[in-house]
MDTraj code that builds the backbone (N, CA, C; nanometers):
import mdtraj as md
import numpy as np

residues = "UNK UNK UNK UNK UNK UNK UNK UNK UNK UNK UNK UNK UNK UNK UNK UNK UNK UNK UNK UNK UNK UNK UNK UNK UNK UNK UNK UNK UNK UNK UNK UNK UNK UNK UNK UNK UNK UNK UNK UNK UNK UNK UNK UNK UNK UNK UNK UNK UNK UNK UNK UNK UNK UNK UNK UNK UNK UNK UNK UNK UNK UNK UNK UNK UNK UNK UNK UNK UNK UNK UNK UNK UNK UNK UNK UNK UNK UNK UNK UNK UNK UNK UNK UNK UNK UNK UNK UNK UNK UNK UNK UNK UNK UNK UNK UNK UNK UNK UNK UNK UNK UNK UNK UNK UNK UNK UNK UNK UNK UNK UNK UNK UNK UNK UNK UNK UNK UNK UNK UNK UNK UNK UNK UNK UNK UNK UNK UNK UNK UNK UNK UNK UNK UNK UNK UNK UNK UNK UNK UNK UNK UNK UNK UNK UNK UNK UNK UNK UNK UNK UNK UNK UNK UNK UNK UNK UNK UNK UNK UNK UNK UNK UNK UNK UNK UNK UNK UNK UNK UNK UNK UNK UNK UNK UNK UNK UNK UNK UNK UNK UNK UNK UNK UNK UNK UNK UNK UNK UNK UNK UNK UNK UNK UNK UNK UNK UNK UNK UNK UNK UNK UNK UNK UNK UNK UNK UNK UNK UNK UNK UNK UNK UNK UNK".split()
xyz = np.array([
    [21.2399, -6.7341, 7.2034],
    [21.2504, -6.6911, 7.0638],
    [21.1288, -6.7393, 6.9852],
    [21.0761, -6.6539, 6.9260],
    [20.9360, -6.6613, 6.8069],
    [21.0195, -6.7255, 6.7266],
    [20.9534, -6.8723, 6.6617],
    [20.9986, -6.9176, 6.4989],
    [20.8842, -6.8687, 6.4339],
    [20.9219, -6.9290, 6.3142],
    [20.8382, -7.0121, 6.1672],
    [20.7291, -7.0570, 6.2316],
    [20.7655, -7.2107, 6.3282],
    [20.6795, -7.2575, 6.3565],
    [20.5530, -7.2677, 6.4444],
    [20.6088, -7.1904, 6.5500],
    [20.5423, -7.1070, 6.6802],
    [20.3754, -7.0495, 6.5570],
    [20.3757, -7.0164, 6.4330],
    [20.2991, -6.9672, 6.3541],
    [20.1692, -7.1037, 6.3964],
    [20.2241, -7.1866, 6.3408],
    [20.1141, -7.3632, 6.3471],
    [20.0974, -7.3836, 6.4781],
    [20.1044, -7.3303, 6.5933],
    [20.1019, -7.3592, 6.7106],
    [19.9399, -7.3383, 6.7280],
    [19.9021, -7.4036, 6.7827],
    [19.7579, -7.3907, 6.8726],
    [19.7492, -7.2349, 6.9344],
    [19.8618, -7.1279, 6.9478],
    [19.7997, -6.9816, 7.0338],
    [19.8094, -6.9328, 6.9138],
    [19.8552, -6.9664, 6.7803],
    [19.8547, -6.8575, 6.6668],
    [19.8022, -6.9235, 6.5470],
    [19.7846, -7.0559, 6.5528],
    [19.7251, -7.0868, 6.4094],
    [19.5988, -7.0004, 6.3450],
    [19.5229, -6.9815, 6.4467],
    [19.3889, -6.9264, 6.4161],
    [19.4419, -6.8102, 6.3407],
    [19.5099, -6.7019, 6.3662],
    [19.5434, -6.6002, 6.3000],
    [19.5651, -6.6181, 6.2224],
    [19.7147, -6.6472, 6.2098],
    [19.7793, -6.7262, 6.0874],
    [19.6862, -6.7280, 5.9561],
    [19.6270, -6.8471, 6.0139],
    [19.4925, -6.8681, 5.9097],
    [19.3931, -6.7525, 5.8422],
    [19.3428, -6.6787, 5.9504],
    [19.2472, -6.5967, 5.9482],
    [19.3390, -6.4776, 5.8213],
    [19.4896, -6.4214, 5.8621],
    [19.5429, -6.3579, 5.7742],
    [19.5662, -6.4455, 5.6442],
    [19.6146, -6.5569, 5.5922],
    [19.6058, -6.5809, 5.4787],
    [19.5095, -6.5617, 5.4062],
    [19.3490, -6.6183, 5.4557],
    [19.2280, -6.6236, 5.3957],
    [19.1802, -6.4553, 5.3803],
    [19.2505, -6.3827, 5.4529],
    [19.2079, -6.2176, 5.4435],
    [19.3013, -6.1755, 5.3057],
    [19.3939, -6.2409, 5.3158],
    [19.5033, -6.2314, 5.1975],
    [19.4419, -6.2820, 5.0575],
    [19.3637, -6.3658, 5.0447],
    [19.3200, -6.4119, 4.9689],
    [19.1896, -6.3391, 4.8715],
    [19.1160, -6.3222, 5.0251],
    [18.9743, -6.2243, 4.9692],
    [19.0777, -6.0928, 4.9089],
    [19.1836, -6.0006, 4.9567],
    [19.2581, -5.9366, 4.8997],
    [19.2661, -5.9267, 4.7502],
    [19.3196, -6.0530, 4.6801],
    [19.3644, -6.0336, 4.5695],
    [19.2595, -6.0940, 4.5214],
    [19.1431, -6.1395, 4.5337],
    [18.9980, -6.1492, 4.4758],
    [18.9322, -6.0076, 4.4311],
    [18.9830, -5.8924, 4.5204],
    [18.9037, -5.7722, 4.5023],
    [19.0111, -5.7220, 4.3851],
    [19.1316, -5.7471, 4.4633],
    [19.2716, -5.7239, 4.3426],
    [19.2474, -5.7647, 4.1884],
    [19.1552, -5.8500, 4.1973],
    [19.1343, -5.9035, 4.0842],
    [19.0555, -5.8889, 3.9719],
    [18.9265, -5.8686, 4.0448],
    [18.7792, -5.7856, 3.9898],
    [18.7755, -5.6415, 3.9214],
    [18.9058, -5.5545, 4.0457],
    [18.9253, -5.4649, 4.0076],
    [19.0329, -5.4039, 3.8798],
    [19.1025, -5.5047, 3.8938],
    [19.1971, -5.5185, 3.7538],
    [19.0728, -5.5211, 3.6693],
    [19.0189, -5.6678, 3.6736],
    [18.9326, -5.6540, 3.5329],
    [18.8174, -5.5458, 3.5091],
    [18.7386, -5.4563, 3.5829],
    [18.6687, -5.3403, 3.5848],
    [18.7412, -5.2639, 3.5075],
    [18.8562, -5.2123, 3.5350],
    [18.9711, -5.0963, 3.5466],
    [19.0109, -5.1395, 3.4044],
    [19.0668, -5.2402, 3.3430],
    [19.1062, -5.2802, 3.2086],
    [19.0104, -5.2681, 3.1206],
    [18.8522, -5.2568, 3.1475],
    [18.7137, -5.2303, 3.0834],
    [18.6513, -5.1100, 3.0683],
    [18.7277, -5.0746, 3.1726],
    [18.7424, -4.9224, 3.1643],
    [18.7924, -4.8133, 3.0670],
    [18.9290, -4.8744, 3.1143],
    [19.0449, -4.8205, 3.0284],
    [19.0411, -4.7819, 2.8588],
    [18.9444, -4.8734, 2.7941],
    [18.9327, -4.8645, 2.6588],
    [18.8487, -4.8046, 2.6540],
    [18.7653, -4.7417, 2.7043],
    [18.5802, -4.6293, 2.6332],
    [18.6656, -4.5194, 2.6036],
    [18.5936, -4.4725, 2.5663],
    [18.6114, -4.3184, 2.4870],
    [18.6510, -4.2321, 2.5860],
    [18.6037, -4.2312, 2.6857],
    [18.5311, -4.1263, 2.7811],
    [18.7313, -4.1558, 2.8786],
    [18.8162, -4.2330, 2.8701],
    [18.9029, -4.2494, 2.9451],
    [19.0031, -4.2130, 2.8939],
    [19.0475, -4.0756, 2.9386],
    [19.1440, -4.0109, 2.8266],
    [19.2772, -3.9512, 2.9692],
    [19.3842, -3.9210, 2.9460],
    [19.4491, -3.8771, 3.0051],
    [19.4333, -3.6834, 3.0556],
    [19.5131, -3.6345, 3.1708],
    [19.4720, -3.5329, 3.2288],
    [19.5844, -3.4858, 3.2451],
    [19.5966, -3.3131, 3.2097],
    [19.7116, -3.2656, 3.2823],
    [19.7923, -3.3048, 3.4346],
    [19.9053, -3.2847, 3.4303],
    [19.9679, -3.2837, 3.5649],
    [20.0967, -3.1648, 3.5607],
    [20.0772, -3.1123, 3.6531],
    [20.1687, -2.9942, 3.6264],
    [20.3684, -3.0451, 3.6668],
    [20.3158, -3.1582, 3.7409],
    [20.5315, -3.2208, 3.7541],
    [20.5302, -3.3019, 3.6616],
    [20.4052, -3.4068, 3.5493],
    [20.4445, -3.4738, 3.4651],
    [20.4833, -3.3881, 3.3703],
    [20.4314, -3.2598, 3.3014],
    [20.4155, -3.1942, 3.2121],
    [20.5688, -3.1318, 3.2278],
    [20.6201, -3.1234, 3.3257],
    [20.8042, -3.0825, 3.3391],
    [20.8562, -3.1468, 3.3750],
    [20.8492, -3.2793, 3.3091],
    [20.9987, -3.3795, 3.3643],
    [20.9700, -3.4543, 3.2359],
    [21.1216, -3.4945, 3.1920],
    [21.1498, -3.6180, 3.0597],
    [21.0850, -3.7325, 3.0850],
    [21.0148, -3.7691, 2.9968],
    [20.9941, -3.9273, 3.0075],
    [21.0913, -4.0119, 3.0056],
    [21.0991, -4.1386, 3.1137],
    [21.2765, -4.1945, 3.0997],
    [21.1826, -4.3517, 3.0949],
    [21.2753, -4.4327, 3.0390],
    [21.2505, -4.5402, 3.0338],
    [21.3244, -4.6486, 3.1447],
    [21.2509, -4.6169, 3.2637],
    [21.2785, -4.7296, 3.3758],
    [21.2233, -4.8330, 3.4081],
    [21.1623, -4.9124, 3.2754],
    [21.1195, -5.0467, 3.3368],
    [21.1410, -5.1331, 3.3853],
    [21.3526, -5.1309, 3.3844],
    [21.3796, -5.2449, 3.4605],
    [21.3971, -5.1806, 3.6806],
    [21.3638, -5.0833, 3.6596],
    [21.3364, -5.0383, 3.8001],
    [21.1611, -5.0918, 3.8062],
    [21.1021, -5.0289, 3.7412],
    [20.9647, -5.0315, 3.8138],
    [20.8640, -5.1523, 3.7827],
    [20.9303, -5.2937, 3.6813],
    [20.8610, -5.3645, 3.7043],
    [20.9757, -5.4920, 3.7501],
    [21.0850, -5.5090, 3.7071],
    [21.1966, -5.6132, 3.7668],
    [21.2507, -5.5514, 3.8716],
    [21.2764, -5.4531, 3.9357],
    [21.2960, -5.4260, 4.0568],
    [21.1938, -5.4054, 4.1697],
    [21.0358, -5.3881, 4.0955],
    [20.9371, -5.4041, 4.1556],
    [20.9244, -5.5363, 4.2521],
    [20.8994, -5.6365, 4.1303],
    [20.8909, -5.7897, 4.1633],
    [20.9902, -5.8327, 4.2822],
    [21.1060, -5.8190, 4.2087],
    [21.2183, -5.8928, 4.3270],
    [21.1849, -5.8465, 4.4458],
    [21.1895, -5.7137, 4.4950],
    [21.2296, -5.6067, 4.5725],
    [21.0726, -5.6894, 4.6648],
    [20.9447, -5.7236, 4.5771],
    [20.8468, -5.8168, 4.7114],
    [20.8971, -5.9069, 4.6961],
    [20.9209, -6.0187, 4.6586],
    [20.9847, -6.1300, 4.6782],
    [21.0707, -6.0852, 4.7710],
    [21.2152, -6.0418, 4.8029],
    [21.2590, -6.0447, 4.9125],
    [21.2071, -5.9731, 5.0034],
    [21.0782, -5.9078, 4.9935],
    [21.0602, -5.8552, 5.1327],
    [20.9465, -5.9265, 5.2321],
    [20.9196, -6.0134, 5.1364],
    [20.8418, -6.1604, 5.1920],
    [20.9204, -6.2073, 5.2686],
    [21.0460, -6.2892, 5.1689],
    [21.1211, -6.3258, 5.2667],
    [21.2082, -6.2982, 5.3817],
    [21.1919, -6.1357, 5.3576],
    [21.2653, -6.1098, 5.5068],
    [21.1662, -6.0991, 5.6033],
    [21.0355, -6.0899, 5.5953],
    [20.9466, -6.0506, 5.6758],
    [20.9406, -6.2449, 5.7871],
    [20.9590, -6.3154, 5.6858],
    [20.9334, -6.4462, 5.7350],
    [21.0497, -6.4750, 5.8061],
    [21.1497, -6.3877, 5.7961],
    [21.2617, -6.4183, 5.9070],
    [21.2588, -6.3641, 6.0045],
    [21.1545, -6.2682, 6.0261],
    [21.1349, -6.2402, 6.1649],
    [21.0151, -6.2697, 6.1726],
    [20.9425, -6.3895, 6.2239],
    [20.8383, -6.4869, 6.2296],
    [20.7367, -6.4067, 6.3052],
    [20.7642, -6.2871, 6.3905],
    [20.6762, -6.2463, 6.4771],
    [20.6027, -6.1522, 6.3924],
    [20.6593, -6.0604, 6.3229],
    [20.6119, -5.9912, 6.2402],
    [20.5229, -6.0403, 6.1307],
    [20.4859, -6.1762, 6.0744],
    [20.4730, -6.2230, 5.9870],
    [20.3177, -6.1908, 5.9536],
    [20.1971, -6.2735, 6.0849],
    [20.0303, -6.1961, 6.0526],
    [20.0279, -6.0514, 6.1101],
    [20.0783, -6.0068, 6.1669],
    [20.0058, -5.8399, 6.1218],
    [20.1208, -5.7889, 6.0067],
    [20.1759, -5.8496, 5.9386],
    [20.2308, -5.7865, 5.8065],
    [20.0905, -5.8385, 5.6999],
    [20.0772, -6.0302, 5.7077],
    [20.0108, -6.0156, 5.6057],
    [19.8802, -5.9457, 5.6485],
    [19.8094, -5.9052, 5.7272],
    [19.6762, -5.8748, 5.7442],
    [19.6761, -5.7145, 5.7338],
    [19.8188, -5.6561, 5.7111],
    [19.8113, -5.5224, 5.6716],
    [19.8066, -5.4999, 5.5364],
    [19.8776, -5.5639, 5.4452],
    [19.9072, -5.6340, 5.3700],
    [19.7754, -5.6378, 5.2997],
    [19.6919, -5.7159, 5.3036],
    [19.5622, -5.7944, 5.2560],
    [19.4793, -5.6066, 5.2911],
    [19.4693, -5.5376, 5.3878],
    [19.4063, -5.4472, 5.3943],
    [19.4329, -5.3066, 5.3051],
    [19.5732, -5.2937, 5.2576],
    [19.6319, -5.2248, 5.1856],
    [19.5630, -5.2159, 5.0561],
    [19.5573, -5.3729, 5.0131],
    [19.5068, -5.4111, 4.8593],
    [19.3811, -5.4066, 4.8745],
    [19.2997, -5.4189, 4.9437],
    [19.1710, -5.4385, 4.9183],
    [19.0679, -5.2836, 4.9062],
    [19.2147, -5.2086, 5.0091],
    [19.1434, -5.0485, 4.9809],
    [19.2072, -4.9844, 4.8591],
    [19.3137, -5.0153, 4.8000],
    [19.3729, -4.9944, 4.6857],
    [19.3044, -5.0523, 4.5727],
    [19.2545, -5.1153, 4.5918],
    [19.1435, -5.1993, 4.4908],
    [19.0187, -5.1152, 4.4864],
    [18.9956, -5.0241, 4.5870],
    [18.8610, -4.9792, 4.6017],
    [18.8548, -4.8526, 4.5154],
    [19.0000, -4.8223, 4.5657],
    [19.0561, -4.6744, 4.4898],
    [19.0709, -4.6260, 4.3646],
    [19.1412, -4.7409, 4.3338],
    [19.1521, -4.7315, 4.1884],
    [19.0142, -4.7674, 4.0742],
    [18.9276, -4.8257, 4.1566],
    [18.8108, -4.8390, 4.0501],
    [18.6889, -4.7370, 4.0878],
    [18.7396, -4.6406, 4.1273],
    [18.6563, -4.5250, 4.1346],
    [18.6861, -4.4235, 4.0374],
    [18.8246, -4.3863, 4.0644],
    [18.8281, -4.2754, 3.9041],
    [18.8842, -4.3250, 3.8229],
    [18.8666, -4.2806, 3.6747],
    [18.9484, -4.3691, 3.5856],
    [18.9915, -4.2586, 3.4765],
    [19.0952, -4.2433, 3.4921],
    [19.1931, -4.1395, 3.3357],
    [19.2855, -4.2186, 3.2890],
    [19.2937, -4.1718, 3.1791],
    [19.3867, -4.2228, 3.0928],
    [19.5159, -4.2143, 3.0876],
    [19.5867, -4.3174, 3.0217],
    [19.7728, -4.3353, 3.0082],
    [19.8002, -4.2046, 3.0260],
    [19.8989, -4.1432, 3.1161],
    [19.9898, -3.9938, 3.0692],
    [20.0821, -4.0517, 2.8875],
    [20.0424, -4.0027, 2.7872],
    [20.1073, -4.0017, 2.6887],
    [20.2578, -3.9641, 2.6839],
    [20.3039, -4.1064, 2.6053],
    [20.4625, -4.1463, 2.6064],
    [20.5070, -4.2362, 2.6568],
    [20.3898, -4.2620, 2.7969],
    [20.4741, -4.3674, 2.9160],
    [20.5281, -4.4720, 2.8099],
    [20.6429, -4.5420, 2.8705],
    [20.7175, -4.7033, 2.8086],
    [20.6328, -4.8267, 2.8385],
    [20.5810, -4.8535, 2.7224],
    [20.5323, -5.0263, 2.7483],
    [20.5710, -5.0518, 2.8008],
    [20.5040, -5.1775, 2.8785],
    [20.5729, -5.2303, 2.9864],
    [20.5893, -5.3900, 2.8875],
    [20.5990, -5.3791, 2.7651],
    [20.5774, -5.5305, 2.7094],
    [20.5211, -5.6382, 2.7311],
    [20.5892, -5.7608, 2.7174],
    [20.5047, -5.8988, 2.6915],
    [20.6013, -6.0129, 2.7651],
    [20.7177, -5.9614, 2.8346],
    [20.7933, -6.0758, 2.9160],
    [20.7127, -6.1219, 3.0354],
    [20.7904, -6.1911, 3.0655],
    [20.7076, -6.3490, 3.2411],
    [20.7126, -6.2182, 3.3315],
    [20.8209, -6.1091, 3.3569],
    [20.8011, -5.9557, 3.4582],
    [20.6851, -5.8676, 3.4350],
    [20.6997, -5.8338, 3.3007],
    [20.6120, -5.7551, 3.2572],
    [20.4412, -5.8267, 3.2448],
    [20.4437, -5.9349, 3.2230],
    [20.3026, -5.9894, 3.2142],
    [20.2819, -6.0062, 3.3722],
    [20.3120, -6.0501, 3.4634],
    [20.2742, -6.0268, 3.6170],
    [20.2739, -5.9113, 3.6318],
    [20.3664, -5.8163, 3.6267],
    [20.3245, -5.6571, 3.6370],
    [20.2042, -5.5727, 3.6040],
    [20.1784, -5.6338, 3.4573],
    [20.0555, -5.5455, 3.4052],
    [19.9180, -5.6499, 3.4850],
    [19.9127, -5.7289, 3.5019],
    [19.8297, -5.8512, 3.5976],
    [19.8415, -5.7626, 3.7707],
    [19.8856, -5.7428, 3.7997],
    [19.8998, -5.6942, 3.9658],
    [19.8360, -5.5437, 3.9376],
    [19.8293, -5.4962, 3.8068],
    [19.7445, -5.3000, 3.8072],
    [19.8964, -5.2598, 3.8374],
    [20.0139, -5.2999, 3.8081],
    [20.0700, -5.1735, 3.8501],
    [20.0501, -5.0331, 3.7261],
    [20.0365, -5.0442, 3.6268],
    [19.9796, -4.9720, 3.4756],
    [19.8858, -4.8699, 3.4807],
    [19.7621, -4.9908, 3.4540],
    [19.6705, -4.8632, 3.4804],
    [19.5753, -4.8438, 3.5872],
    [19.6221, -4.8885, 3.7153],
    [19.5230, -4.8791, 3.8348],
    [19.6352, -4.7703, 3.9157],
    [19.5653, -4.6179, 3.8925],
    [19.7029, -4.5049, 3.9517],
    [19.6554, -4.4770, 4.0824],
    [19.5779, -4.4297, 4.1259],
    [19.5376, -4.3688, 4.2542],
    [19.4770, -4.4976, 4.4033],
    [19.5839, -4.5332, 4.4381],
    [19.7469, -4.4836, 4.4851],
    [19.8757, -4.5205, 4.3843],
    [19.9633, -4.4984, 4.4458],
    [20.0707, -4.5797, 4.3963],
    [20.1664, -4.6934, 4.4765],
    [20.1165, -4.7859, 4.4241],
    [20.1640, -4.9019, 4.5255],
    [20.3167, -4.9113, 4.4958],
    [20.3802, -4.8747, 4.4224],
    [20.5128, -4.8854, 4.4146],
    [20.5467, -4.8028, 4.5516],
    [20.5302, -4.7100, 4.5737],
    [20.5261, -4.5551, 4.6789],
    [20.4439, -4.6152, 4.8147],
    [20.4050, -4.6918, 4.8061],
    [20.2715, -4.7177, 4.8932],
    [20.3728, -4.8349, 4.9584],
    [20.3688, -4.9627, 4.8856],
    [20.4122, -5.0706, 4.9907],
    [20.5267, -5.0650, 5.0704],
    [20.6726, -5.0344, 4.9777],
    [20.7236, -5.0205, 5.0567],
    [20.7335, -4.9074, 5.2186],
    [20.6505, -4.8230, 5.2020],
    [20.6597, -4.7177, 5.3090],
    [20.5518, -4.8451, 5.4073],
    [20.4529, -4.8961, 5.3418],
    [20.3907, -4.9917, 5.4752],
    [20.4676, -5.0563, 5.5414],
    [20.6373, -5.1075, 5.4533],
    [20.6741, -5.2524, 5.5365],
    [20.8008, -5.1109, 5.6456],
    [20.7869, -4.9838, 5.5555],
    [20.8660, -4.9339, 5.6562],
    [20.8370, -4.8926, 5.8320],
    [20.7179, -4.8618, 5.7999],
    [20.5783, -4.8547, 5.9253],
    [20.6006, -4.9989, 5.9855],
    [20.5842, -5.0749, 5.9363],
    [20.5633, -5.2244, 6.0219],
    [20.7408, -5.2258, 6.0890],
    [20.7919, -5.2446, 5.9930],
    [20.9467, -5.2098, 6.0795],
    [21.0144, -5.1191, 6.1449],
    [20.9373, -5.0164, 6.1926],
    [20.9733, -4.9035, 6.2222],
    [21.0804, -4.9048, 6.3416],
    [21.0679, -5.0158, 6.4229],
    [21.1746, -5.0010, 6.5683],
    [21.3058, -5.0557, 6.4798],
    [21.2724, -5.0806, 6.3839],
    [21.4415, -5.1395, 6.3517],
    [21.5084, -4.9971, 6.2471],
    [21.5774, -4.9221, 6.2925],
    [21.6295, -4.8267, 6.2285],
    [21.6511, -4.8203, 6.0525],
    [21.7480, -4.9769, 6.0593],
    [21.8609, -4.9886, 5.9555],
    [21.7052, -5.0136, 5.8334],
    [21.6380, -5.0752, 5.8411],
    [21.4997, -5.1670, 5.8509],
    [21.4076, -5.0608, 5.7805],
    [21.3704, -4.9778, 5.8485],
    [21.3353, -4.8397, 5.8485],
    [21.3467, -4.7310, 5.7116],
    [21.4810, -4.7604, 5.7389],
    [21.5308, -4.6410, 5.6172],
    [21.6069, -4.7361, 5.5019],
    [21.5763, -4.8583, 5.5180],
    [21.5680, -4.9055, 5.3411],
    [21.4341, -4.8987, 5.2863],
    [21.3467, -4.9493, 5.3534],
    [21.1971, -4.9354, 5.2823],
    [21.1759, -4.7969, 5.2724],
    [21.1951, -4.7079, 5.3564],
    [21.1506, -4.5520, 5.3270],
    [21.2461, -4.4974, 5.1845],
    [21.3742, -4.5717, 5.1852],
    [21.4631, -4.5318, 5.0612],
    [21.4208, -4.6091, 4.9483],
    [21.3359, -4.7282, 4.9413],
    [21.2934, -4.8103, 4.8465],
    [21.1593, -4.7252, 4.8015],
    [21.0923, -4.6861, 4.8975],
    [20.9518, -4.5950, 4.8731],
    [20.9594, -4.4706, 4.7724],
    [21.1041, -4.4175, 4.8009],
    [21.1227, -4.2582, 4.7524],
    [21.2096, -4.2885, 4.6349],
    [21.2717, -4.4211, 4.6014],
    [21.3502, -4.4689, 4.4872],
    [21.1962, -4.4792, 4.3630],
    [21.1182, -4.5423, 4.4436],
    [21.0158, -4.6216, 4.3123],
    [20.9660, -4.4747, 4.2646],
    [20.8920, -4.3854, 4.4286],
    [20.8192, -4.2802, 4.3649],
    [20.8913, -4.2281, 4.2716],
    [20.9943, -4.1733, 4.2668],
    [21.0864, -4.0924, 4.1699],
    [21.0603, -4.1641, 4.0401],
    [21.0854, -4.3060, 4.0376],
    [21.1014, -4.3584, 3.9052],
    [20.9778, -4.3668, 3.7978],
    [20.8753, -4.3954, 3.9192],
    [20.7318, -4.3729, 3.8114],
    [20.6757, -4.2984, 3.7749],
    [20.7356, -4.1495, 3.8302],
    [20.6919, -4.0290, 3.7989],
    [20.8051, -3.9913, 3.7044],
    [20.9276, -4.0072, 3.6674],
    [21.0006, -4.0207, 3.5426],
    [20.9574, -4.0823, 3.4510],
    [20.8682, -4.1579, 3.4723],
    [20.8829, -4.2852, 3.3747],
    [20.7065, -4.2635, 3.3438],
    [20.6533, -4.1450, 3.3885],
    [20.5214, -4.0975, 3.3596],
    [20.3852, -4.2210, 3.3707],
    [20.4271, -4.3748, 3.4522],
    [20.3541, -4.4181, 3.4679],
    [20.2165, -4.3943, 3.6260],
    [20.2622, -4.3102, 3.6795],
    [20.1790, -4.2393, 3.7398],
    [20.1757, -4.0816, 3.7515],
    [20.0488, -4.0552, 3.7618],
    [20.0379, -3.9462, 3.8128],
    [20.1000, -3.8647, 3.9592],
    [20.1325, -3.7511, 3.9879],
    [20.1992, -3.6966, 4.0726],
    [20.1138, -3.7266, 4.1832],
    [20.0008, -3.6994, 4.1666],
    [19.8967, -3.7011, 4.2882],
    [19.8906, -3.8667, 4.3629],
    [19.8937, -3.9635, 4.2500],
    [19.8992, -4.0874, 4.2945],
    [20.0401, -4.1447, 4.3957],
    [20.1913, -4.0305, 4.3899],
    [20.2548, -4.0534, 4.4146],
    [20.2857, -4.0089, 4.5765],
    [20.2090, -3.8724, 4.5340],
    [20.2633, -3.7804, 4.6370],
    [20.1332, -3.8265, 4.7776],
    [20.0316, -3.8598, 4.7315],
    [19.9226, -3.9130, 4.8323],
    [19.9686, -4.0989, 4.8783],
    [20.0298, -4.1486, 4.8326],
    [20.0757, -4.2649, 4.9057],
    [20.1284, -4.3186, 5.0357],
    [20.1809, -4.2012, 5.0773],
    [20.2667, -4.2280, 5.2173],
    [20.1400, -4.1895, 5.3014],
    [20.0351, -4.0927, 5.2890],
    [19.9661, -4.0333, 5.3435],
    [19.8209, -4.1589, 5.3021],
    [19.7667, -4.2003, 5.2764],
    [19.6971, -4.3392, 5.2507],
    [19.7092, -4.4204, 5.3036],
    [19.8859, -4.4822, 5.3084],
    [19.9455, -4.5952, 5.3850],
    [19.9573, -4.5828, 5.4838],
    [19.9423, -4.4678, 5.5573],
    [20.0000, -4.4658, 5.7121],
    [19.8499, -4.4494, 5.7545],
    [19.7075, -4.3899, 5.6804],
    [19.5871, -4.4199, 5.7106],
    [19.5856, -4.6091, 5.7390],
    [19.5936, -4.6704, 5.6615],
    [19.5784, -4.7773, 5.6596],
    [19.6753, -4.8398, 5.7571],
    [19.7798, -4.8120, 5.7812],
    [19.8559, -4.8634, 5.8848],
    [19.7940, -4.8777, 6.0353],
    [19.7465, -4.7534, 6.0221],
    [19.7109, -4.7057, 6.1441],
    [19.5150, -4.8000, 6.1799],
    [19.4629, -4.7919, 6.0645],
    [19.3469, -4.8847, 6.1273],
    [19.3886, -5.0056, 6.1063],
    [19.5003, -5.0805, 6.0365],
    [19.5428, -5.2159, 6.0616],
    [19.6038, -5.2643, 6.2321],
    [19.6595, -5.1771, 6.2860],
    [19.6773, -5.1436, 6.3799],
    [19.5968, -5.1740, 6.4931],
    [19.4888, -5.0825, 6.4686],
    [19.3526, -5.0879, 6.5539],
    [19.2827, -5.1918, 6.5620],
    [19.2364, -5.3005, 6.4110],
    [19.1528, -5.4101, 6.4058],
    [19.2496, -5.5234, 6.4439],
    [19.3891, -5.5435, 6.4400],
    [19.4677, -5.5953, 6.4665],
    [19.5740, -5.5864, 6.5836],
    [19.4767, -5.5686, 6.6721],
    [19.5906, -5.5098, 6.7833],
    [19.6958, -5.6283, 6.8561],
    [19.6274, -5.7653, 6.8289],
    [19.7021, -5.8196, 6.9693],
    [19.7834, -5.8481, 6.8072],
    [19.7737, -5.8817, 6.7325],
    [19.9171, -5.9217, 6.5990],
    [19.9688, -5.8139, 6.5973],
    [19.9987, -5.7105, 6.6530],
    [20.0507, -5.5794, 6.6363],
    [20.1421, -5.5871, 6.7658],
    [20.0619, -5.5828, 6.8863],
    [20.1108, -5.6433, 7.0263],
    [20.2189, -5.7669, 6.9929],
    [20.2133, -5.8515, 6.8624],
    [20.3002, -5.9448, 6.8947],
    [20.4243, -5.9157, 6.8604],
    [20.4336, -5.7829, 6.7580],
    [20.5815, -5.7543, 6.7228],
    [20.5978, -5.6766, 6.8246],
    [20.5258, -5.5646, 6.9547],
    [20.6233, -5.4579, 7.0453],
    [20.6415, -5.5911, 7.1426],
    [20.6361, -5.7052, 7.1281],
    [20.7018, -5.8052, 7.2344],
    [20.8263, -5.8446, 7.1739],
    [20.8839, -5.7778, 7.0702],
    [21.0135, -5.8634, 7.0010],
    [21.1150, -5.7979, 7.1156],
])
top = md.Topology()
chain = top.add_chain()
for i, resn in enumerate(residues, 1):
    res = top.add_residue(resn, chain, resSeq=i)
    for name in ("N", "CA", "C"):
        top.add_atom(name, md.element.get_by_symbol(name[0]), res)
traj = md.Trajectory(xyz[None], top)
């Protein structure tokens, strides 16, 4: 049986390691690119754009889905990932690769709020929320995006499977109600993530190899 600890062991520390510190440079780019993207956001020139499914659907106010059900919903999927210890570096090193091309993405084009969306306010949820880009960094949509990655990484486990794929198609729905993304950002997510799955995969093969040994 793979633990926790088997992680600190002399055949896996190196990884281990190597994925945190990849995790790290992650939310460094995560970070830069927030602040670009927020510098952005205010010129003149950054105005919002038609969408032909935003332009026919109500604006609904789901913030306690898309930023308190956001949050929790990684928080426990951290912690379930750490309960199956084998899975743990090629999650984070997919993980760390996800954000860093999502970081790349979003500071390439830049349009403006779809008009109406719901503040996301000034609470301890909402201030980590608007801090992580879920707002105004659209193309992809990581709400749509992560969970379908942890569904890919779990894919031999059925039950496993089709909560993250039902968590994926819960968020998309909600942020496209809730007009904080664009359709395109929504509907191109699964198709992004499974790009990225798939070369996490490749640069990561033997941490990939370590979950088809479960």
């Amino acid at each position: 049986m793979f633990l926790v600890r088997d992680l600190f062991g002399p055949r896996y520390l190196h990884s281990f390691i190597t994925a945190l510190l990849l995790l790290g440079l992650a939310y460094v780019c995560e970070h830069f690119a927030n602040l670009y993207e927020l510098a952005y956001s205010i010129r003149p020139t950054s105005i919002y754009v038609g969408d032909m499914v935003l332009d026919n659907l109500p604006i609904l106010n789901l913030n306690l889905v898309i930023i308190e059900g956001a949050l929790i919903s990684i928080i426990a999927s951290v912690a379930f990932v750490f309960s199956r210890p084998r899975y743990v570096i090629f999650f984070l090193k997919a993980l760390a690769l996800f954000i860093i091309v999502r970081a790349f993405f979003v500071s390439l084009t830049h349009v403006g709020i779809y008009p109406g969306t719901a503040d996301p306010g000034f609470g301890f949820f909402s201030t980590v929320y608007t801090y992580l880009n879920f707002q105004t960094g659209f193309f992809f949509s990581g709400h749509t995006g992560l969970p379908f990655l942890m569904a890919l990484i779990f894919w031999q486990e059925p039950r496993v499977r089709v909560a993250f794929l039902t968590l994926s198609c819960t968020f998309g729905i909600a942020v496209l109600l809730a007009h904080v993304h664009y359709s395109i950002d929504v509907f191109a997510a699964p198709f992004m993530t499974y790009s990225i799955f798939v070369i996490a995969r490749y640069l990561f093969k033997e941490d990939y190899e370590l979950i088809q040994a479960a």
